[in-house]
N, C-alpha and C positions, 0 to 999 in steps of 0.2 A: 227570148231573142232567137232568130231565127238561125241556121251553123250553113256557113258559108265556105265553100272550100277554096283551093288556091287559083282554081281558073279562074272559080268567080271573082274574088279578088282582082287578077289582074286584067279580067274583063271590065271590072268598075275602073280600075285607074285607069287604064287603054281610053275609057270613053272622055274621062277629065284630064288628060293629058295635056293640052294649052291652059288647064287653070293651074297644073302643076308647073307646067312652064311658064309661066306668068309670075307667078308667087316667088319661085326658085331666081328670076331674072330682077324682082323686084328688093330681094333679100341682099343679091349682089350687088345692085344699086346703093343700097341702104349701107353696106359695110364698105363701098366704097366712098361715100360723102364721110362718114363716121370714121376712115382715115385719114384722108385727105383734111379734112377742114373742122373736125371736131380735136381728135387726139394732140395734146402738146407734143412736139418731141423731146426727149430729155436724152443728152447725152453722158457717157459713163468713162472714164478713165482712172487709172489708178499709178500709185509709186509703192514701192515695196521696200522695206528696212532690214536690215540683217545684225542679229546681237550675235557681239563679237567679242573680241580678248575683252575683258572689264579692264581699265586701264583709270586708277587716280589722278593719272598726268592728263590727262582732258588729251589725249593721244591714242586713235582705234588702231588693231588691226586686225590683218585675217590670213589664218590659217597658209602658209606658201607664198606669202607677199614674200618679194626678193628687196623691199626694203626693211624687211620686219623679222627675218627669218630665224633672228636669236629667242623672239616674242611670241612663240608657237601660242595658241589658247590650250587652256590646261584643263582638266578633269572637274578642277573647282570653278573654272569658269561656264561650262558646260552646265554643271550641276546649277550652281546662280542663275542663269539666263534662262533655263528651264522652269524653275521658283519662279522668274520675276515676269515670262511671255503673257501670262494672263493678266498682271497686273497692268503691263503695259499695254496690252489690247483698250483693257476700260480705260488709261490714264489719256490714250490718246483721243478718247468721244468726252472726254468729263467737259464737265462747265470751264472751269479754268483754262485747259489749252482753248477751247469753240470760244471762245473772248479773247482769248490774245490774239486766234485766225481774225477775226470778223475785226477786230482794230486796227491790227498790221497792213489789210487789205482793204479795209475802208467801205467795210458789205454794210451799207446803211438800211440797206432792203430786205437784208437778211436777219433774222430773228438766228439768237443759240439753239432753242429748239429744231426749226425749221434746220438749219446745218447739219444739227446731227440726226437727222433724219434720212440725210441726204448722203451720211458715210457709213459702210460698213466694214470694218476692221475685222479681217481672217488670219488666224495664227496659224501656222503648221511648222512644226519644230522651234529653228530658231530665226522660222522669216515672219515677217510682221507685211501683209498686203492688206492696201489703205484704195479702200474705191470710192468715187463721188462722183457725183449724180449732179445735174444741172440742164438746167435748159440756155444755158450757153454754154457751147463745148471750152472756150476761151476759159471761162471762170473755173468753170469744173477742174480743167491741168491746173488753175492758179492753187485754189484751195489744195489738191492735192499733195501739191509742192512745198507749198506754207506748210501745212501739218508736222511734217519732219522736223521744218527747222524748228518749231514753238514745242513740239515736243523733245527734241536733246537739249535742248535748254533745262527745260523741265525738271529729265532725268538727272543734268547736273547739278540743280539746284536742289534738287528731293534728295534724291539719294546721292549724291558727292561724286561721280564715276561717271564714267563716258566709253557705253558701252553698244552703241546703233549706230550702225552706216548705213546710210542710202544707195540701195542698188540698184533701183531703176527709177528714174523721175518719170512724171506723169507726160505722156505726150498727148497733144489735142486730138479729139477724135471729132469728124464730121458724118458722124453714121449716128445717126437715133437706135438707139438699144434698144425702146420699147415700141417701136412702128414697124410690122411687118404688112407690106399690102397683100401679098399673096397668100400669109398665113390669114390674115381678117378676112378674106376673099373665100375662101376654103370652107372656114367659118361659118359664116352667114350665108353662102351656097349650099353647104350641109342645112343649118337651122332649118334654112325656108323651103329646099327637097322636103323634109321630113315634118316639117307643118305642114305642108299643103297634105303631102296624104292624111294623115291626121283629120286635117278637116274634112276630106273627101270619104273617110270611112265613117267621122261621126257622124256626117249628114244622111250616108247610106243607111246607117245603124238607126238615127232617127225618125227614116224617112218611111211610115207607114201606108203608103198608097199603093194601092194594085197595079202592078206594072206587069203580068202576065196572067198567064191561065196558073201556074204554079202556085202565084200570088192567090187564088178565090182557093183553092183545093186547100192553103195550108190556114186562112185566115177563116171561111167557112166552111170547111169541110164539103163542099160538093165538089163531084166527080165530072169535070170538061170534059174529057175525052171523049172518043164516041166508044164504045160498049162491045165492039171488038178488037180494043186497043188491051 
C-alpha cells in the first residue's frame, strides 16, 4: 500500500469536498426526520417519600414539626428506616402494589410488567424518589401519585406502622426527556462528516490507476523525468 502524507491527505479531501458536503447535509436530514417523526416522546415525572418517626397510631411526623415537637424521631427510628429503605425501594415496584396502581386507575392498556418498566425507584438515606415514564405526561403525574397512596397502605397492612410521608407530588411535565433535536442533529452531522471521509479514503486506498507520472515510477519502476532532473 502505497504511504501517503498529510497534504496529500487533505489534498484528496479538498478535491471530494461536495461529496463530503453532501453526505454530511444528508446525515442531517436523516437525523432530523428520525426525530421529528420516527422517536415516541416519553415523558418523566416523579414524587418523592420521606421515612419518618415510625408511629403505631397510623399518625407521621417529622423532625421540628411545631405540631409534633414533643415526638422528635429517635435513634431507634433512624436505625429501622435505614433496615427497612431497601425493602421499601422493591415493595414499591413488586407485583402486588403495580395491581392495585393499574385497578385504582383503571390502566386497562397497561400490562404490570410494562408499569414497572416504566418506574425507577432511588433511595438515598431516608428519601424514597419514585420516577415514571409515559407517553402521556398527564398519566405519568397520575401513576406517580397513586404509588404513594397503594404503598402506605401496604406498609400499614405488612408491617403495622406508618411510617412515609409524601414530600413532593408528581407535577405534569410537557418536555419529552428523551428527544433532543439538536443533540440528534450533532449526531448524525458527526456520523456522516466522518463516513464520508471514510469512504473517500477507502476509495483512494482502493483506487489502482495511474493518475501521474509518480503513479508509472512507483507501480513500474521507470524513470519519467528527463535525465537532468
Amino acid at each position: 500500500m502505497e504511504e501517503i502524507d498529510l497534504k496529500q491527505i487533505f489534498k484528496i479531501l479538498l478535491e471530494r469536498k461536495f461529496f463530503i458536503i453532501i453526505t454530511t447535509i444528508l446525515l442531517l436530514a436523516l437525523g432530523y426526520f428520525y426525530t421529528k417523526f420516527y422517536l415516541v416522546p416519553r415523558y418523566q415525572t416523579y414524587s418523592t417519600m420521606l421515612l419518618t418517626q415510625v408511629d403505631k397510631a397510623g399518625t407521621t411526623s417529622i423532625v421540628g414539626s411545631d405540631n409534633n415537637t414533643d415526638q422528635a424521631i429517635t435513634p431507634g427510628d433512624v436505625s429501622l428506616n435505614t433496615s427497612l429503605i431497601g425493602t421499601y425501594r422493591d415493595l414499591i415496584t413488586s407485583r402486588n402494589a403495580l395491581t392495585q396502581v393499574v385497578d385504582n386507575l383503571g390502566l386497562k392498556n397497561i400490562s404490570v410488567n410494562s408499569l414497572a418498566s416504566s418506574i425507577t425507584v432511588t433511595a438515598s438515606n431516608s428519601l424514597l424518589k419514585i420516577s415514571v415514564s409515559n407517553t402521556d405526561p398527564v398519566l405519568a403525574a397520575e401513576i406517580a401519585n397513586e404509588i404513594p397512596n397503594v404503598f402506605n397502605k401496604m406498609i400499614v397492612d405488612i408491617y403495622k406502622i406508618q411510617n412515609v410521608k409524601v414530600i413532593d407530588t408528581a407535577e405534569v411535565s410537557y418536555s419529552p426527556y428523551n428527544i433532543s433535536l439538536m443533540r440528534n442533529l450533532a449526531m448524525f452531522g458527526a456520523a456522516g462528516f466522518i463516513l464520508s471521509i471514510m469512504i473517500v479514503m477507502l476509495v483512494f486506498y482502493l483506487d489502482n490507476t495511474i493518475k501521474n507520472s509518480d503513479d508509472i515510477e512507483n507501480y513500474i519502476g521507470l524513470n519519467v523525468r528527463p535525465y537532468w532532473i
